[in-house]
ZADO-1210 file (C-alpha; in nm, 4 decimals, padded with zeros to 6 digits):
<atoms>
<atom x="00.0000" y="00.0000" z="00.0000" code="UNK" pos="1"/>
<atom x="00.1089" y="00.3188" z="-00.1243" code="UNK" pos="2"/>
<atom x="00.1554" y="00.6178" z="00.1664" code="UNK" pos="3"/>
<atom x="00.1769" y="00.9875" z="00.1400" code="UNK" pos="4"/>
<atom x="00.4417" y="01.0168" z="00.3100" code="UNK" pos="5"/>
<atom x="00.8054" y="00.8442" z="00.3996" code="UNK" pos="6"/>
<atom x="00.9362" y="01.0107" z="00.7595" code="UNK" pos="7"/>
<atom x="01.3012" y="00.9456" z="00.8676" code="UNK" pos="8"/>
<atom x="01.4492" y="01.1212" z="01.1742" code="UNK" pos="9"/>
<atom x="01.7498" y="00.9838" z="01.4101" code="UNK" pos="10"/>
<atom x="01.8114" y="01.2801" z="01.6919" code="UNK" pos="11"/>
<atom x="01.5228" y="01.4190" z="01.9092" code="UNK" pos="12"/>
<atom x="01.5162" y="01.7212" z="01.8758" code="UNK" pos="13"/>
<atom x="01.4116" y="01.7086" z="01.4721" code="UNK" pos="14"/>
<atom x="01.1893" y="01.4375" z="01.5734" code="UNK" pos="15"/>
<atom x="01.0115" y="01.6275" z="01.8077" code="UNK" pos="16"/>
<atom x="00.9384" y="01.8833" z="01.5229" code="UNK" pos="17"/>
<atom x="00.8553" y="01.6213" z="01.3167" code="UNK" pos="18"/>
<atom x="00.6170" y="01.4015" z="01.5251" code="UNK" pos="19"/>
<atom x="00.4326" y="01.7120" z="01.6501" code="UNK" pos="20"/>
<atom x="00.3863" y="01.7998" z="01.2431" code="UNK" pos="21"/>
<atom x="00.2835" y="01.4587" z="01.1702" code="UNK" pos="22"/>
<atom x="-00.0134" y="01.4760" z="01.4205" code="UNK" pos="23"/>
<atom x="-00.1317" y="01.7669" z="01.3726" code="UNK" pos="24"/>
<atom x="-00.1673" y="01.7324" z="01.0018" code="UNK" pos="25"/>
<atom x="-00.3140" y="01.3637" z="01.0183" code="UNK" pos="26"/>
<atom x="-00.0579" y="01.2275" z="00.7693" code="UNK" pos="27"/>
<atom x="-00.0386" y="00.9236" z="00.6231" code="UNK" pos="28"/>
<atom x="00.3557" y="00.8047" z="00.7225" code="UNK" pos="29"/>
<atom x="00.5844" y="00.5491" z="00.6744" code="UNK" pos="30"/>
<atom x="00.8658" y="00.5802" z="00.9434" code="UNK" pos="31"/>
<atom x="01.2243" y="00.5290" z="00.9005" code="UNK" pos="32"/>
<atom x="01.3833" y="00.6104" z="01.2385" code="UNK" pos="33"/>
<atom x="01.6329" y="00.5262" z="01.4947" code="UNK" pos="34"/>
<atom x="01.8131" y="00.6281" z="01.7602" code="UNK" pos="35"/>
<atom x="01.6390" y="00.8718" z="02.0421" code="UNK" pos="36"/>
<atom x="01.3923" y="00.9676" z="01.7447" code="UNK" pos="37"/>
<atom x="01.2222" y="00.6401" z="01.8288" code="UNK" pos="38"/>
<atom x="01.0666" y="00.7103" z="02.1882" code="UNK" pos="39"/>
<atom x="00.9871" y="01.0508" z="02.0571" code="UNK" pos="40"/>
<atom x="00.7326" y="00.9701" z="01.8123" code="UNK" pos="41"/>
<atom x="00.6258" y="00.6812" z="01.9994" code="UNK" pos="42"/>
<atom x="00.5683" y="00.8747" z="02.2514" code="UNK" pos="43"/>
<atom x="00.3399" y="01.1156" z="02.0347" code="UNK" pos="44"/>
<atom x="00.1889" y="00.8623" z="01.7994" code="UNK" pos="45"/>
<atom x="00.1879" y="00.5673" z="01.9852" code="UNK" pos="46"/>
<atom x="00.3676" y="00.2193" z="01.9520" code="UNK" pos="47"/>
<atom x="00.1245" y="00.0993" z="01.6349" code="UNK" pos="48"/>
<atom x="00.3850" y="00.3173" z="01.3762" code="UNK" pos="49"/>
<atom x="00.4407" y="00.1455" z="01.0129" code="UNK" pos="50"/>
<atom x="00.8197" y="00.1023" z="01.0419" code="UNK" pos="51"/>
<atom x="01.0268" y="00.0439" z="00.6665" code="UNK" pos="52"/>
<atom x="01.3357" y="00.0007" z="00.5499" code="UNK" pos="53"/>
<atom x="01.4567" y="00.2753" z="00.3100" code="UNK" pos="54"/>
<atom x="01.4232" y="00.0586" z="00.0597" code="UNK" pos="55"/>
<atom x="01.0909" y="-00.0302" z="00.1303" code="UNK" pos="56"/>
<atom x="01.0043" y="00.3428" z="00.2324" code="UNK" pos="57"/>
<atom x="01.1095" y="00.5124" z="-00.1108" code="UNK" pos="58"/>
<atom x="00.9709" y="00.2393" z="-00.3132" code="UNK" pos="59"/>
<atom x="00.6151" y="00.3228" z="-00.1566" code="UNK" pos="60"/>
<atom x="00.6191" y="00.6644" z="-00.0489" code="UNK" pos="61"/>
<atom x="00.4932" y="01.0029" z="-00.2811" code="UNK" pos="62"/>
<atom x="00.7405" y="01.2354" z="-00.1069" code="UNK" pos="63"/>
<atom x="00.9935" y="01.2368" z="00.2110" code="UNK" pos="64"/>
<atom x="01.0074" y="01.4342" z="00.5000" code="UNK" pos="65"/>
<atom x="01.3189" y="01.4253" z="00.6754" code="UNK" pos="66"/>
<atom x="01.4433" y="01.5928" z="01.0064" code="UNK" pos="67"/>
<atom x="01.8316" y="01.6886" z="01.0250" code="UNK" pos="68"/>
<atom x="02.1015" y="01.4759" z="01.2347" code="UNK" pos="69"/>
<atom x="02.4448" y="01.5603" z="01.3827" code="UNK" pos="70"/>
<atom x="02.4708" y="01.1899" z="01.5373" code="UNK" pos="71"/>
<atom x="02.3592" y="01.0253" z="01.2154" code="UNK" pos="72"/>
<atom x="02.3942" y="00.9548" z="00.8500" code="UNK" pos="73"/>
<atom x="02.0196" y="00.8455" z="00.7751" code="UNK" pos="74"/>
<atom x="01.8791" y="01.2025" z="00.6955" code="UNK" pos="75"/>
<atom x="02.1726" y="01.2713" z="00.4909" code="UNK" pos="76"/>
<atom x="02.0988" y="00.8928" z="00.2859" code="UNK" pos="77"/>
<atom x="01.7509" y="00.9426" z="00.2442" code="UNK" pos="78"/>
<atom x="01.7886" y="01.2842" z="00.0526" code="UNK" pos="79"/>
<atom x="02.0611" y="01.1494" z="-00.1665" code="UNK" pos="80"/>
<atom x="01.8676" y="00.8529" z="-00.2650" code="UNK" pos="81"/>
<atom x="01.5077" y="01.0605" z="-00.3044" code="UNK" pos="82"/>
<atom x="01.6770" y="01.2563" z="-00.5188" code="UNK" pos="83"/>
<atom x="01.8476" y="01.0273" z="-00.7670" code="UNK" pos="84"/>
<atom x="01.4850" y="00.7997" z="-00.7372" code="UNK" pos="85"/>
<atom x="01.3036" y="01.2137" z="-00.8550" code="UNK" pos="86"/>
<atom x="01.1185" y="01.1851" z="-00.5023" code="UNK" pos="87"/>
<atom x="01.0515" y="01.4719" z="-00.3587" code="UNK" pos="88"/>
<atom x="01.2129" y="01.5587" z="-00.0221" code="UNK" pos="89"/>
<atom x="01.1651" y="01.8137" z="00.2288" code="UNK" pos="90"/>
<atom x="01.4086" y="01.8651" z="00.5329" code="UNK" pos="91"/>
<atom x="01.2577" y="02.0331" z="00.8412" code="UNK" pos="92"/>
<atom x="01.5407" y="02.1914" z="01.0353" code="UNK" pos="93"/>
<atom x="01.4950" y="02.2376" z="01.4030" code="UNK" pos="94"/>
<atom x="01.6766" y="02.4626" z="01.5264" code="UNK" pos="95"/>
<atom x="01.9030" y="02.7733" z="01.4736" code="UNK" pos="96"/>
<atom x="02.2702" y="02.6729" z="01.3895" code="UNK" pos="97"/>
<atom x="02.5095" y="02.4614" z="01.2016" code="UNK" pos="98"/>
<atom x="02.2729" y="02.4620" z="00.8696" code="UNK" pos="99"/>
<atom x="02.5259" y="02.4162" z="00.6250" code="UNK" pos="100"/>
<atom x="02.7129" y="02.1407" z="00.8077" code="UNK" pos="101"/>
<atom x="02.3493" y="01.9360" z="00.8021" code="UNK" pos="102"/>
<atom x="02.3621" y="01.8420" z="00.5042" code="UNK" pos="103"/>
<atom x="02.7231" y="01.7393" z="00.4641" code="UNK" pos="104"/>
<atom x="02.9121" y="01.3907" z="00.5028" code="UNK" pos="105"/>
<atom x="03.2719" y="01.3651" z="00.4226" code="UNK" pos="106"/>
<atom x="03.2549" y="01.6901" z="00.2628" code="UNK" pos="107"/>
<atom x="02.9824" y="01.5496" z="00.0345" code="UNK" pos="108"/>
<atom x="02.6500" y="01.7874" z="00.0095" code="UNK" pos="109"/>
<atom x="02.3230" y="01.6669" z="-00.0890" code="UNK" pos="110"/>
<atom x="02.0060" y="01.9458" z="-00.0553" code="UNK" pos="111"/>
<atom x="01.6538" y="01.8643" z="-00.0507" code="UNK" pos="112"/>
<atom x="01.4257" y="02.0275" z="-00.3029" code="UNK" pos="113"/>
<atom x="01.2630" y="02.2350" z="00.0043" code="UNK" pos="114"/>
<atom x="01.3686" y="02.3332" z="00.3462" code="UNK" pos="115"/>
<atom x="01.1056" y="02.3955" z="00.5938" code="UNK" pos="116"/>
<atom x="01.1336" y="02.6579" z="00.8682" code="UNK" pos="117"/>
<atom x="00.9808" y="02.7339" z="01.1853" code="UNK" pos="118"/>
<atom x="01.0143" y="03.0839" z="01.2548" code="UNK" pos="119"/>
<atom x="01.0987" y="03.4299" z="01.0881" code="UNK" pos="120"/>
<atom x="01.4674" y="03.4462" z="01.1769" code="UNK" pos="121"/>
<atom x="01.5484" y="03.0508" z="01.0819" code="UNK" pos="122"/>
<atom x="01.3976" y="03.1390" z="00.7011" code="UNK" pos="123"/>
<atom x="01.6265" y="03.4745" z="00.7291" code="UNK" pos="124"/>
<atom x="01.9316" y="03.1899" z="00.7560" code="UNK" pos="125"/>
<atom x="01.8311" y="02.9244" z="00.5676" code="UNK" pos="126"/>
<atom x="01.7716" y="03.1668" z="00.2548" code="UNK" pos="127"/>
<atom x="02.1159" y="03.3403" z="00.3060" code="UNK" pos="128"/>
<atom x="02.2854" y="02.9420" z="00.3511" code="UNK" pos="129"/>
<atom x="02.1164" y="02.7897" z="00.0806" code="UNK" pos="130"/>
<atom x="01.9688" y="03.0660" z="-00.1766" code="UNK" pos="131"/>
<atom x="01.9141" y="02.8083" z="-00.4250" code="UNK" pos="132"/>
<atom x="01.6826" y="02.6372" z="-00.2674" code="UNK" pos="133"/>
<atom x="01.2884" y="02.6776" z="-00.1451" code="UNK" pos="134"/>
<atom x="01.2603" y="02.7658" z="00.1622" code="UNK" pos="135"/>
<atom x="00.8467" y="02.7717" z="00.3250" code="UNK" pos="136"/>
<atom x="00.7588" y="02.8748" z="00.6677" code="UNK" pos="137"/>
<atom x="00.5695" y="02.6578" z="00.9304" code="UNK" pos="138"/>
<atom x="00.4386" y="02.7438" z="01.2485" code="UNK" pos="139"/>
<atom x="00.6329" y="02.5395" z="01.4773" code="UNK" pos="140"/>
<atom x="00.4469" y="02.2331" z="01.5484" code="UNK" pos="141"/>
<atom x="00.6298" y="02.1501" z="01.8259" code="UNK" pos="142"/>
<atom x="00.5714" y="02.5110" z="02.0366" code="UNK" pos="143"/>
<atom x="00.2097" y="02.4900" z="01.9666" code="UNK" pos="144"/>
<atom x="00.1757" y="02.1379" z="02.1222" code="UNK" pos="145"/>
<atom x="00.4114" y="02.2900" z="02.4481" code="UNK" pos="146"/>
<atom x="00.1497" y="02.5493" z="02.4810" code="UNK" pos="147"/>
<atom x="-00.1216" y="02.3229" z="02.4762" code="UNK" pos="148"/>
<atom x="00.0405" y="02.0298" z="02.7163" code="UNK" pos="149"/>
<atom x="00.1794" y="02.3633" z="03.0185" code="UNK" pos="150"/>
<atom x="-00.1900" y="02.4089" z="03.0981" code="UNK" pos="151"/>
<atom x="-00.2068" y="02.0857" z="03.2409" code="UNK" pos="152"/>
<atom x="00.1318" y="02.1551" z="03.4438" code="UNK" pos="153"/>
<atom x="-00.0347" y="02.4374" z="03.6311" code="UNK" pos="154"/>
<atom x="-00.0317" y="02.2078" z="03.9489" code="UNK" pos="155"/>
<atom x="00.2715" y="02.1261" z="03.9760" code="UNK" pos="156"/>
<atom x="00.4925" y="02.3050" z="04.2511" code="UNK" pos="157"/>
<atom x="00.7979" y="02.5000" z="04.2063" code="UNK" pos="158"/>
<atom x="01.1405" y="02.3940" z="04.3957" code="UNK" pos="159"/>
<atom x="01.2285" y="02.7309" z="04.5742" code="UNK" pos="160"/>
<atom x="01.5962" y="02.7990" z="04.4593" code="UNK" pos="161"/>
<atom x="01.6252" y="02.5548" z="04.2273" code="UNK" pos="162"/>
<atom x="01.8122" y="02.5522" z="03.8841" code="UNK" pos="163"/>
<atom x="01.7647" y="02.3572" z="03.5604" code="UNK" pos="164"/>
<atom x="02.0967" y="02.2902" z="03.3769" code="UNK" pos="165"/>
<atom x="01.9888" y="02.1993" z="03.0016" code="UNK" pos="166"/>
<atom x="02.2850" y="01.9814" z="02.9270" code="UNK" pos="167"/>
<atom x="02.3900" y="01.9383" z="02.5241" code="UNK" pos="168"/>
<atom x="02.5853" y="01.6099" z="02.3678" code="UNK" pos="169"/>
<atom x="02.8738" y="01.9481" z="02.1843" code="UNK" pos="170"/>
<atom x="03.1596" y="01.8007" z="02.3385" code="UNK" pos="171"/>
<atom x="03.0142" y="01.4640" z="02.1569" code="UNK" pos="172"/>
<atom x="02.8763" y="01.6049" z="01.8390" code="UNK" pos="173"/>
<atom x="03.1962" y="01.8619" z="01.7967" code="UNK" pos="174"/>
<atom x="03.4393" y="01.5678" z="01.8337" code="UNK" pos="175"/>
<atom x="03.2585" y="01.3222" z="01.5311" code="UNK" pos="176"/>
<atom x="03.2144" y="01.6275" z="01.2814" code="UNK" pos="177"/>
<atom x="03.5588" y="01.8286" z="01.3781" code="UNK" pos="178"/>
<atom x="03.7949" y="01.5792" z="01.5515" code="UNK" pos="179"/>
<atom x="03.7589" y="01.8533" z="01.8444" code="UNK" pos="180"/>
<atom x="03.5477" y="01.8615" z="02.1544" code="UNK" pos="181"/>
<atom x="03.5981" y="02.2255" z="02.1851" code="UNK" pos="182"/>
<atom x="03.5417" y="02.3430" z="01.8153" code="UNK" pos="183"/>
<atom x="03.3106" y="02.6104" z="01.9184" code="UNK" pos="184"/>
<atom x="03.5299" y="02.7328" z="02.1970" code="UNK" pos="185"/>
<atom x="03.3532" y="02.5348" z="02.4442" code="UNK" pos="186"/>
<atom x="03.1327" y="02.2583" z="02.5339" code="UNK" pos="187"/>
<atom x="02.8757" y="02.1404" z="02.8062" code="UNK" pos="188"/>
<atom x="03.1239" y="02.0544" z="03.0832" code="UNK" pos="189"/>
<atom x="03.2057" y="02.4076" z="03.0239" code="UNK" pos="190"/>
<atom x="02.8655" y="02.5617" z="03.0811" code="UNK" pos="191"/>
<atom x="02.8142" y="02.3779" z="03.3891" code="UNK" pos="192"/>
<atom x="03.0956" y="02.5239" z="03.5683" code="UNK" pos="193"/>
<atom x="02.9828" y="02.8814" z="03.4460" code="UNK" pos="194"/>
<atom x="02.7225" y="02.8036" z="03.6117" code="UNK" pos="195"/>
<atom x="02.8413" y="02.6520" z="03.8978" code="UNK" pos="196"/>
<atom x="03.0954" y="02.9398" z="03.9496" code="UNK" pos="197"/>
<atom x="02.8070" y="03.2389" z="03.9295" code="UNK" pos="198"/>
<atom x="02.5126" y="03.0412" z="04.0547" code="UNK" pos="199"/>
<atom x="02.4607" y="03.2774" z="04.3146" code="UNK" pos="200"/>
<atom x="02.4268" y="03.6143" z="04.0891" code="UNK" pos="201"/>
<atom x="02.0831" y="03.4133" z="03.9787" code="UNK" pos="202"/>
<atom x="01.9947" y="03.3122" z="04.2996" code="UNK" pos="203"/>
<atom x="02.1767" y="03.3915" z="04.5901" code="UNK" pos="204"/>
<atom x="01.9759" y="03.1296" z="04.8081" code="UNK" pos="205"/>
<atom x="02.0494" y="02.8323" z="04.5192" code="UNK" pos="206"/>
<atom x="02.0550" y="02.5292" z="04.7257" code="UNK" pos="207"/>
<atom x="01.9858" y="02.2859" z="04.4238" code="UNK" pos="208"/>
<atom x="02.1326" y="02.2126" z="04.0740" code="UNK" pos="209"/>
<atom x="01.9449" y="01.9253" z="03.8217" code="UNK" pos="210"/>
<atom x="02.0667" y="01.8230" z="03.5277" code="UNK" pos="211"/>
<atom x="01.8198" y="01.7207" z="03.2348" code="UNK" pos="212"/>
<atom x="02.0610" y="01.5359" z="03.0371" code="UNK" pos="213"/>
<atom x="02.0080" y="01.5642" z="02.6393" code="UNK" pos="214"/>
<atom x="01.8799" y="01.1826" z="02.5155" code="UNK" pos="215"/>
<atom x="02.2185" y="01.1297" z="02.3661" code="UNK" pos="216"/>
<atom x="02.4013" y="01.1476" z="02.6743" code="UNK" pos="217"/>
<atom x="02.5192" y="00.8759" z="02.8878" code="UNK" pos="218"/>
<atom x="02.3805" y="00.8771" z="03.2496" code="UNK" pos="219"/>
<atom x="02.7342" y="00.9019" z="03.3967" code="UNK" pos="220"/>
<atom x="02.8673" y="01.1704" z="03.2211" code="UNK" pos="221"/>
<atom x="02.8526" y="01.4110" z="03.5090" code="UNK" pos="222"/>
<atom x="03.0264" y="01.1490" z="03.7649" code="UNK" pos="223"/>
<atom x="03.3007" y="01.3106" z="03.8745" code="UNK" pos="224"/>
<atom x="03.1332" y="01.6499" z="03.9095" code="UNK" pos="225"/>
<atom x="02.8512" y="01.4798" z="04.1000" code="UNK" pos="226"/>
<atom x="03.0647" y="01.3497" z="04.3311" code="UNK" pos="227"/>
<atom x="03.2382" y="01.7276" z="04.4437" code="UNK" pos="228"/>
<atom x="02.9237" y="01.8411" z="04.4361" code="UNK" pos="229"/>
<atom x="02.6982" y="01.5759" z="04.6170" code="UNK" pos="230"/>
<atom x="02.4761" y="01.8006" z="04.7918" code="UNK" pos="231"/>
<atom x="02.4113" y="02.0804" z="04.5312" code="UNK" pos="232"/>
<atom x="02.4137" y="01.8509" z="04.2071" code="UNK" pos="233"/>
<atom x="02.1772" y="01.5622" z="04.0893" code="UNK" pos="234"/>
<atom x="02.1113" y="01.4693" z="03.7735" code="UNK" pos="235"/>
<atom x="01.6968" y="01.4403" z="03.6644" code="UNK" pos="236"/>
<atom x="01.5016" y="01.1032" z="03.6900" code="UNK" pos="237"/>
<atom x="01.1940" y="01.2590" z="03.5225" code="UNK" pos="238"/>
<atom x="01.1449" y="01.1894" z="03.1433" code="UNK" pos="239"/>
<atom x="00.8927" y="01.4654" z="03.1105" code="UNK" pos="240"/>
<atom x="01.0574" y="01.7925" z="02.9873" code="UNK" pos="241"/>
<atom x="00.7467" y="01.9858" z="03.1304" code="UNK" pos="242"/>
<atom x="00.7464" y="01.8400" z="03.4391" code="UNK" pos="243"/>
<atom x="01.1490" y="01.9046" z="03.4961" code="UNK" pos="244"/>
<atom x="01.0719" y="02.3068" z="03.3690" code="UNK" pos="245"/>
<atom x="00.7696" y="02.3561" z="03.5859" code="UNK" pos="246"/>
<atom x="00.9507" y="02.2252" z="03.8978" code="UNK" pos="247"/>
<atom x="01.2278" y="02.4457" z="03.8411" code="UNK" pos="248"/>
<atom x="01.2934" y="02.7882" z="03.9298" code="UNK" pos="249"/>
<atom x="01.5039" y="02.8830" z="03.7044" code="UNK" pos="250"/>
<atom x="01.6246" y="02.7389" z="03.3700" code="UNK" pos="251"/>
<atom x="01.9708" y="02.7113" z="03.2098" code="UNK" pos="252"/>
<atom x="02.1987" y="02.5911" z="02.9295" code="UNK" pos="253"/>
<atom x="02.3780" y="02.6936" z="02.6313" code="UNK" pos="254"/>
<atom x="02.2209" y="02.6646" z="02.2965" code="UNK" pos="255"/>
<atom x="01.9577" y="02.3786" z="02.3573" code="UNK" pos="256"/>
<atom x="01.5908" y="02.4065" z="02.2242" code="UNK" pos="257"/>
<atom x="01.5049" y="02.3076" z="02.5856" code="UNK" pos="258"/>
<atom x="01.5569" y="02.7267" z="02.7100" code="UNK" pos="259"/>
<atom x="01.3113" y="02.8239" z="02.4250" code="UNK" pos="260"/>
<atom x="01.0832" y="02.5853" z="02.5428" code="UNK" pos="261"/>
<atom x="01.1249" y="02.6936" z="02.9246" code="UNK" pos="262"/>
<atom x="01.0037" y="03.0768" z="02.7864" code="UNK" pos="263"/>
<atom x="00.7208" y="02.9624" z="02.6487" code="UNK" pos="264"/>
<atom x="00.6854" y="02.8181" z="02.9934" code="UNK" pos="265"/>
<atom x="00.7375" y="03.1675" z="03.1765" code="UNK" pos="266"/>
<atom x="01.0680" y="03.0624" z="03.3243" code="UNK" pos="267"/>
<atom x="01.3633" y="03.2776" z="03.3857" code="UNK" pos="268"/>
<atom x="01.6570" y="03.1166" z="03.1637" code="UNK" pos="269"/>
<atom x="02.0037" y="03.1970" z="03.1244" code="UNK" pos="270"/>
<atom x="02.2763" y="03.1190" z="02.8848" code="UNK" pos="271"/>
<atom x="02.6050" y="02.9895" z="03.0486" code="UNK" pos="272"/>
<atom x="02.8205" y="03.0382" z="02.7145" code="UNK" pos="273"/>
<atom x="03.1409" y="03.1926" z="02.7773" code="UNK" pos="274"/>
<atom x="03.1841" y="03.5516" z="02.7848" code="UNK" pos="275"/>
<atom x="03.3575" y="03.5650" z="02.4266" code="UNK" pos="276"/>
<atom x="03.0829" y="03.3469" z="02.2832" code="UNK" pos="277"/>
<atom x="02.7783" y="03.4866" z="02.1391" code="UNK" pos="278"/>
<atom x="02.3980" y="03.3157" z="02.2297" code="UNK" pos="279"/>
<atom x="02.2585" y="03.2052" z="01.8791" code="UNK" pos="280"/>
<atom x="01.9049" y="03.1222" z="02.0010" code="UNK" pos="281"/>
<atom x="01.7055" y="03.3911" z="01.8283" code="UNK" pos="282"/>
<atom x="01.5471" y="03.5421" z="02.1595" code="UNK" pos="283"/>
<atom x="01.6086" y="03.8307" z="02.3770" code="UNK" pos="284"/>
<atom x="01.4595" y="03.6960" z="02.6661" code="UNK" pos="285"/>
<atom x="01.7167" y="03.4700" z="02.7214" code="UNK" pos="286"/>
<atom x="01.9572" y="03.6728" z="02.9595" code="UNK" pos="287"/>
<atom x="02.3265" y="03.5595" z="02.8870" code="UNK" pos="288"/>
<atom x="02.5234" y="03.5333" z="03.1905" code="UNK" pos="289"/>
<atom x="02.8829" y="03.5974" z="03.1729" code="UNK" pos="290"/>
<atom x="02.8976" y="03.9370" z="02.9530" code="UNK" pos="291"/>
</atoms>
């Protein structure tokens, strides 16, 4: 049976985007997904999804939607093969940075025959990366289900002087694409301790620091720094983004998607980059803390 559509995502955070698309547009999908993507659109759509090879998915799909990956090459694979099959692809691109390097493998670029967009200042970039290709607009799916799902977080209670550390996998991603963990000048282990270090100018009664790790991450990564820090520093058992966010007094990270979902939530968030690293995220709200 033919479907509309053939979906293939590997990393959350495009899958998130994706998922929360795919529902609220009642499409018909094949999946093609692995990795954290899995739990996310199980978690959305339920277990019951129609999963293919990409084989399989291309042979019976009209057109591909695709999210982007830094952990994988599957994205990257299904736009090179749509495109020599004539299938049309679209990529969906989550988030504000790194565009160009999406799309690349071994210095090998293959562009989809649209690029969708979620806000004003992503379509500003994409058009200035990739000016020969389309590039449409779509109200981000995934903010419009966060606004729906926080007013049934209402109840739950905030931790007084508590802080939410958003962690990131850069140290991770930076050291499979570059061969360096600190190829933007930084990574997570980095924010932490600039947070750490001025936790006080947010709160000066901060008794607590969780960390939400990013899927990616292992669950010992923090170990050592846990273990200097056994009474301010635990890491979060909750699976629920909302639920870690409304619990929270304050939110905090470096570039994750997680601090632009935490404003739609009303939370205070800071950016623990260093001082000689500028915030990407497209929003004024978020207060940088080292300047």
């Amino acid at each position: 049976m033919s479907h509309d559509c053939l979906v293939a995502a590997h990393d959350a955070g495009g899958a998130e985007l994706l998922a929360s698309y795919i529902a609220r547009n009642n499409l018909s999908c094949l999946y093609l997904i692995e990795g954290p993507a899995i739990k996310v659109f199980e978690r959305r759509l339920g277990k019951n999804l129609n999963l293919v090879s990409m084989e399989d998915g291309l042979k019976n799909c009209k057109w591909c939607l695709c999210s982007t990956s830094w952990q994988s090459e599957l994205e990257w694979l299904v736009v090179k093969r749509a495109k020599k099959l004539n299938i049309k692809v679209v990529s969906f691109l989550d988030h504000w940075v790194n565009y160009t390097q999406r799309f690349l493998r071994n210095n090998i670029q293959y562009l989809p025959d649209e690029i969708w967009v979620a806000d004003e200042y992503a379509k500003s970039k994409a058009l200035q990366d990739f000016p020969d290709t389309k590039v449409k607009l779509i109200n981000n799916p995934y903010l419009l289900d966060i606004k729906d799902k926080l007013k049934d977080y209402k109840i739950i209670n905030c931790i007084p002087n508590s802080i939410l550390y958003m962690s990131e996998n850069i140290s991770g991603n930076s050291l499979r694409t570059y061969g360096d963990e600190s190829y933007f000048g930084y990574t997570e282990f980095d924010g932490l301790k600039i947070l750490l270090d001025n936790r006080h100018f947010l709160n000066k009664n901060c008794n607590h620091i969780n960390i939400r790790l990013h899927p990616s991450e292992n669950k010992d990564k923090y170990k050592d720094i846990i273990q200097k820090n056994k009474k301010l520093i635990s890491i979060s058992n909750h699976s629920d983004l909302l639920e870690d966010i409304a619990s929270s007094d304050i939110i905090a990270g470096c570039e994750s998607m997680a601090l632009v979902v935490a404003l739609v939530a009303n939370k205070k968030v800071y950016s623990c980059l260093p001082i000689n690293i500028k915030n990407r995220l497209p929003y004024n709200e978020i207060i940088k803390l080292l300047k």
